[in-house]
ZAMARGU-4260 file (C-alpha; in steps of 0.2 Angstrom, whole numbers, plus 5000, padded with zeros to 4 digits):
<rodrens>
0) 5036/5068/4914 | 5048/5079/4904 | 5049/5090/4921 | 5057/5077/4932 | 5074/5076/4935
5) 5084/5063/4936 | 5085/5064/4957 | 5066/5064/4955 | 5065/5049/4944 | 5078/5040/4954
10) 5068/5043/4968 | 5051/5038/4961 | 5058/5021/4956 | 5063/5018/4974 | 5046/5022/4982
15) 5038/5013/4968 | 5047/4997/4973 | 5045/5000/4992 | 5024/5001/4989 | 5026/4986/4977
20) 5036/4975/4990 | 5022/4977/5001 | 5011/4970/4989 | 5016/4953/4993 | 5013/4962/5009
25) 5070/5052/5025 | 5079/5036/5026 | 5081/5029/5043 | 5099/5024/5052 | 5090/5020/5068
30) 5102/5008/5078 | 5088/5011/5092 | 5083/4991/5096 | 5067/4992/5108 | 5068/4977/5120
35) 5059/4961/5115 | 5044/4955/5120 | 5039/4938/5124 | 5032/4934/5107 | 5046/4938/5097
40) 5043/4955/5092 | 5050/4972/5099 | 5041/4985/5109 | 5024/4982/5119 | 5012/4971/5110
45) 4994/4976/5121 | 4988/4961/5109 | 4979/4944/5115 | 4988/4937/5125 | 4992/4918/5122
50) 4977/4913/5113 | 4971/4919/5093 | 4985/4918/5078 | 4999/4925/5073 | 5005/4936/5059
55) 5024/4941/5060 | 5032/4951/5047 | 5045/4965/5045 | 5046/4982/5043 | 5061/4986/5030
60) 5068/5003/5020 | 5066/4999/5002 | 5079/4997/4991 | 5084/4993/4970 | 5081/4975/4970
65) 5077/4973/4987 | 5089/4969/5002 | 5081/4986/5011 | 5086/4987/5029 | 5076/4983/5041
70) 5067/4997/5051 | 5066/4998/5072 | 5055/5005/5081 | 5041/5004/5068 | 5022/5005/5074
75) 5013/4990/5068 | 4995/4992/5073 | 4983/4977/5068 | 4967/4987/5077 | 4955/4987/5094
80) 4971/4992/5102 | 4984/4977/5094 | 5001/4986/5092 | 5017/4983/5094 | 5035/4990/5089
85) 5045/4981/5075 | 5063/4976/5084 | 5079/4967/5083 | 5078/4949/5079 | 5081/4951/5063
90) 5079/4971/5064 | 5063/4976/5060 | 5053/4961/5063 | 5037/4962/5075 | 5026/4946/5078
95) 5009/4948/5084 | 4995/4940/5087 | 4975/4943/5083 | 4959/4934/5086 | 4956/4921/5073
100) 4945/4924/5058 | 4940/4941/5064 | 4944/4955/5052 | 4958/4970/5053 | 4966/4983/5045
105) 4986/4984/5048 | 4994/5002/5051 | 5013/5006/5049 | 5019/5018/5055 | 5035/5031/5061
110) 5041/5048/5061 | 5048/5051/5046 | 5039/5040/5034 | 5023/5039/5024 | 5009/5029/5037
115) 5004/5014/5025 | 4986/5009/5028 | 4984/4992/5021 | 4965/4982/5016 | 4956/4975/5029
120) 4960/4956/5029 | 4959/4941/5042 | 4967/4925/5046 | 4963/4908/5045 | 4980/4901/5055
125) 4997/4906/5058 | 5004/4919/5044 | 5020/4925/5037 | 5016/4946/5032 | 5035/4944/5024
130) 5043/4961/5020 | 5032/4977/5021 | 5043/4992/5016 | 5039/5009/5023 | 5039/5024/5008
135) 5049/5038/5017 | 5041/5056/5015 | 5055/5062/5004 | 5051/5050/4994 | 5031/5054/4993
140) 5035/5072/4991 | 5047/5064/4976 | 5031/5058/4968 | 5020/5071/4971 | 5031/5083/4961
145) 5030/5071/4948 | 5012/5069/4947 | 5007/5088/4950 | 5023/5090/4934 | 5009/5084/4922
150) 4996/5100/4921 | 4985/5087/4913 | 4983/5081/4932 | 4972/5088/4945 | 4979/5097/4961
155) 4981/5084/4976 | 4970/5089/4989 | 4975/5090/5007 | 4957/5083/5013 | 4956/5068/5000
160) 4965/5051/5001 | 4978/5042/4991 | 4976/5022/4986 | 4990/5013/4980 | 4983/4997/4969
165) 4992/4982/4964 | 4988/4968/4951 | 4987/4951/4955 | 4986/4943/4937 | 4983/4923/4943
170) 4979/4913/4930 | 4979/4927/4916 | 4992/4927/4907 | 4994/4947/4910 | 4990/4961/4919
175) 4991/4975/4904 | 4976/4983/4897 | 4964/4985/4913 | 4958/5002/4919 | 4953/5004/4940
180) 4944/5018/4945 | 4935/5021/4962 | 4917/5015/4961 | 4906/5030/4966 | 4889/5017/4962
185) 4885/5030/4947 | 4890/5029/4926 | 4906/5031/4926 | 4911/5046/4915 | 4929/5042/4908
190) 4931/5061/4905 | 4930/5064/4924 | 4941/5057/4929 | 4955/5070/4922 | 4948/5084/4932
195) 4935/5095/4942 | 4945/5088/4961 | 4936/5069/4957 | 4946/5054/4959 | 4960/5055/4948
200) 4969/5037/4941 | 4987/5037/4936 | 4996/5019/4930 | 5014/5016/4931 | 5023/5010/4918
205) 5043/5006/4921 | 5040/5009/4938 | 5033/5030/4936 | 5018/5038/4933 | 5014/5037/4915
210) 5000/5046/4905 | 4994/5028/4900 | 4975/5027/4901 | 4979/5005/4906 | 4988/4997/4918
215) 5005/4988/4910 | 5012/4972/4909 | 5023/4968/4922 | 5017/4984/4933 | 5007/4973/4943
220) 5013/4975/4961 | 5011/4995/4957 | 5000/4995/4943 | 4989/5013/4949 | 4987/5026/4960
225) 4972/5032/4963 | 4970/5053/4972 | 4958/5065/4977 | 4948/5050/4983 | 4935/5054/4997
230) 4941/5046/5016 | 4928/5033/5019 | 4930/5015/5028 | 4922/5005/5011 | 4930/5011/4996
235) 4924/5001/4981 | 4935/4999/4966 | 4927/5000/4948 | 4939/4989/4938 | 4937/4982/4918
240) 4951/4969/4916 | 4957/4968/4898 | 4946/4955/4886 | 4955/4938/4890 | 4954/4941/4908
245) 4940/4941/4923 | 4944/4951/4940 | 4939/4942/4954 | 4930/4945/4971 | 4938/4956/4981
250) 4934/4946/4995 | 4948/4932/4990 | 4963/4923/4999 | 4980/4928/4996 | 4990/4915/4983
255) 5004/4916/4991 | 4999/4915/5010 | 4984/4905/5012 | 4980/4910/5029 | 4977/4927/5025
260) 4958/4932/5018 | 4956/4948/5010 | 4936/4953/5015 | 4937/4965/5000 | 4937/4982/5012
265) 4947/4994/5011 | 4949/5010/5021 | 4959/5026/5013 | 4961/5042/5024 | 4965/5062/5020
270) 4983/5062/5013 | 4987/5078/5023 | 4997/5095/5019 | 5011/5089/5010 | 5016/5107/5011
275) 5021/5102/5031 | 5036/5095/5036 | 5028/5087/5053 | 5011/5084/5046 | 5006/5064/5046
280) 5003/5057/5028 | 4994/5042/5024 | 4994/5030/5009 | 4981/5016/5007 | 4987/5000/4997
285) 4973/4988/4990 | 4975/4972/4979 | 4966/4967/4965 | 4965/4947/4957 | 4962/4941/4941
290) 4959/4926/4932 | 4959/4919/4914 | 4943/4917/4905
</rodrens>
């Protein structure tokens, strides 16, 4: 870490916060305000029509602290051909709607930007997404640099994924001491997991990739990323929680928004040349819940 400068640091704290807002759930000046649909969001929604639920949300540049700007003309697509673009009221909101109960992953998108790939999850009723911040690609190239400035780290390969994991901690008291590594259905060789191009985890501590071998307290809405992970639709996570704490189901229901049931599947895509400037990259995220003992 040594190897960063300060504009690199400075920059990784900002993408860390945008991926770790979207846990709850080049920057843009785009004063472009697509006109509204029926529903309340901005753009064309091709979704269901009148009938299913709702999720709404919006689409925001991230920020220290929060407070980032919302982002128009964002891509939201919820899948089986549900999209719509984020608009003007309040900027960067969409609303759109989705058959009950019936499983989807959400996609965000725009030119410029870093497409986030979230879990798959469903919904029960209504549900408020709240505030997804969008990593920009300067940004992703920002932590790249820091990640491939540790020569104890693997090369980033153009053809494997990138999965972004936060920590729920719920009824444990923290989230420190857990390790989360991709579940390949063999022994898991700690050794590994440092080299030969296999998936390689990196945990954040005060907001940057750390050489901790744990995720950290208070880390938990970006507590690892996890590289060079195979593109597949049903990525399984390995994960040992520290000793006072159990990690639950990954199928589980969001604490903050009831209405929204995680199925426990998650979907991670190549990441892309990062050497190109008009190459798409994609990030998956993916939550994790504990709970006391």
């Amino acid at each position: 870490m040594s190897l960063m400068t300060y504009k690199t640091l400075t920059a990784l704290g900002l993408l860390a916060f945008g991926l770790g807002v979207s846990f709850m759930g080049c920057s843009s000046d785009d004063s472009s305000t697509p006109t509204p649909t029926p529903d309340g969001g901005g753009g064309s929604d091709t979704g269901t029509g009148g009938s299913g639920v709702t999720q709404s949300g919006q689409v925001v540049d991230f920020a220290p602290g929060g407070g980032g700007a919302g982002v128009d003309g964002v891509t939201v697509d919820l899948g089986s051909g549900r999209t719509t673009a984020t608009g003007g009221n309040p900027r960067g909101s969409y609303t759109i709607k989705v058959p009950q109960d019936t499983p989807f992953n959400m996609r965000v998108s725009k030119a410029g930007y870093t497409t986030l790939l979230e879990q798959e999850w469903q919904l029960s009723g209504d549900a408020d997404r709240a505030q997804t911040p969008l990593p920009n690609a300067q940004l992703t190239g920002a932590l790249v640099s820091a990640i491939q400035g540790n020569a104890a780290n693997p090369p980033i390969e153009a053809s494997k994924g990138v999965l972004a994991v936060g920590v729920l901690k719920g009824t444990c008291a923290s989230e420190a001491g857990a390790t989360i590594q991709i579940d390949t259905g063999t022994t898991v060789d700690a050794g590994a997991d440092a080299g030969s191009g296999g998936p390689k985890t990196v945990y954040f501590k005060g907001s940057l990739p750390s050489a901790e071998t744990a995720t950290q307290d208070g880390e938990g809405a970006l507590a690892a990323l996890i590289y060079n992970v195979t593109p597949g639709d049903n990525i399984k996570l390995l994960v040992t929680p520290a000793a006072t704490c159990n990690v639950e189901d990954p199928a589980f229901t969001d604490p903050v928004a009831s209405n929204i049931k995680y199925t426990g599947k998650i979907t991670v895509e190549a990441i892309g040349d990062l050497a190109s400037t008009t190459a798409t990259h994609v990030t998956s995220f993916a939550r994790v819940l504990f709970s006391a003992k």
